[in-house]
N, C-alpha and C positions, 0 to 999 in steps of 0.2 A: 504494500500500500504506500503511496506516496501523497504529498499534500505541495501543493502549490499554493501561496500563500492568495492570489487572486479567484484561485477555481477552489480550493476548499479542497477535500481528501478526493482522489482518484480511485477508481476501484478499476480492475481487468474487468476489461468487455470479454462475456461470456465466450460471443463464437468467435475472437482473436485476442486470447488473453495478453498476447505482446502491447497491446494497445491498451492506453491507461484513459479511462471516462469521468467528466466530474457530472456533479449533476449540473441540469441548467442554469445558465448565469443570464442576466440580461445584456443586450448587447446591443451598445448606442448607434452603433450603424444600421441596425433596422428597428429601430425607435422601441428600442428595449425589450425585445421577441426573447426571449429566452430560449438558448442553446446550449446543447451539453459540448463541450470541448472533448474532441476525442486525439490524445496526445497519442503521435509513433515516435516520437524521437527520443530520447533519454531524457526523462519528465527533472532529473534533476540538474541540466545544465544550464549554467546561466543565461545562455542565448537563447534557451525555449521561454524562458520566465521574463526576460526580455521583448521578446517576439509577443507571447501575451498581452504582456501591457499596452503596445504599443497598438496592437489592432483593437483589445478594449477600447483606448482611448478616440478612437474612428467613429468619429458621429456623421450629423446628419448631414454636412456639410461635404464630408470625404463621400457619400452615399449619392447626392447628386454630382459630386466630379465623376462617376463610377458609369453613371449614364449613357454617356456618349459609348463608351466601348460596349454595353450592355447591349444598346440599341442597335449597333453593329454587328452585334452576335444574333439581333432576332433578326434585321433585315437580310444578313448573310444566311440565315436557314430558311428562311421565307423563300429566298431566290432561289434554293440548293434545293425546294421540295415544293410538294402541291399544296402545305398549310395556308388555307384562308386567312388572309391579312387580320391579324387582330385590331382592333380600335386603340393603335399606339402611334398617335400623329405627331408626339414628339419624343425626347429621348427622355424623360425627366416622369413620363405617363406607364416607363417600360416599366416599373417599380410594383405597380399595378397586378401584374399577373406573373413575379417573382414571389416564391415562397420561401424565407431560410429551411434550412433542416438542421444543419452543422457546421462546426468547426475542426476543421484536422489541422494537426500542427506537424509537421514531420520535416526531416534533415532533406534538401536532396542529397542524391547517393552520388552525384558527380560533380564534375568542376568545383564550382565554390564549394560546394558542400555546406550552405547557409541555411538558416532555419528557412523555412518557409509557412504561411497560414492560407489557409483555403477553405474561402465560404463557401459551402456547399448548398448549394437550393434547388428547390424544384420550376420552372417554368413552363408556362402555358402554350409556348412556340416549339420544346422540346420535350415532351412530356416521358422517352424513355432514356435520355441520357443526364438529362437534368441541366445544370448552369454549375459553375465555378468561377468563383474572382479568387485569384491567388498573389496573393502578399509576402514580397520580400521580406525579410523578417519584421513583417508586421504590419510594412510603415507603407510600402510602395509597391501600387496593385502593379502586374508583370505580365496578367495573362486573365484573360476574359474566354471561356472557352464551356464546352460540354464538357461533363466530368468524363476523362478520356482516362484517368489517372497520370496525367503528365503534370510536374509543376511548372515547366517553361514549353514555348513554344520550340526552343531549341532541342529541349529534350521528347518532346512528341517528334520531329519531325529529325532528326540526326542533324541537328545543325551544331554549326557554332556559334558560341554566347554571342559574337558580335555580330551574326545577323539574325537576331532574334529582338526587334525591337525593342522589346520590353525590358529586356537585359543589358540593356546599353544605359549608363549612366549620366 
């Protein structure tokens, strides 16, 4: 059992006990939805408990900068299939028909090897892969995408960090 001093005690999740769960917490980037954090990284390093705070502290402001690439991920699956336009005639209305579900926190496994956070939701324009905004540790969303299980677009796609957008500094 381990205790993070923002999430409160962790327990192993049943079906991947490697993963450490707290209970829900509210969380100011979608105006206080309460999600469970579900930790893969070594729940006691100081860059995960770093990386915490930091997307904690992401309110409603960091939510609408988030828009624009959100609304890009629904027009891009729009284009990519036969889903009926939903009623999202700006980027700011995509919020609308986003659900949180969770938060993972986990190491990537290569290059940097930096913490990473990934909000995990369900949307209405992708209703079997779901949505993910993933945050450099914490602070700096990197990657707007279906939950593919990549954390970079460089690492979905075999690239290298520097033509990966979102990994450019």
């Amino acid at each position: 059992m381990f205790v993070i001093p923002l999430l409160g005690e962790l327990k192993p999740r049943r079906d991947i006990p490697e993963w450490q769960v707290s209970q829900p917490i509210p969380v100011s980037f979608f105006a206080g939805t309460a999600l469970e954090f579900i930790i893969e990284a070594d729940a006691d390093s100081p860059d995960v408990h770093a990386a915490i705070e930091r997307v904690l502290s992401l309110g409603e402001a960091d939510r609408l900068d988030a828009s624009t690439p959100v609304f890009e991920n629904y027009r891009a699956f729009l284009e990519a299939s036969d889903l009926e336009p939903l009623d999202i005639a700006t980027p700011t209305k995509v919020w609308q028909y986003v659900t949180p579900t969770a938060i993972h926190v986990k190491r990537r496994h290569r290059r940097d090897r930096d913490i990473y956070v990934a909000l995990m939701c369900e949307c209405e324009w992708e209703p079997e892969h779901g949505l993910q905004l993933v945050f450099r540790g914490g602070k700096r969303l990197v990657r707007v995408s279906d939950q593919d299980g990549h954390l970079t677009r460089a690492d979905a796609y075999n690239l290298p960090d520097d033509q990966d957008p979102g990994m450019r500094t």
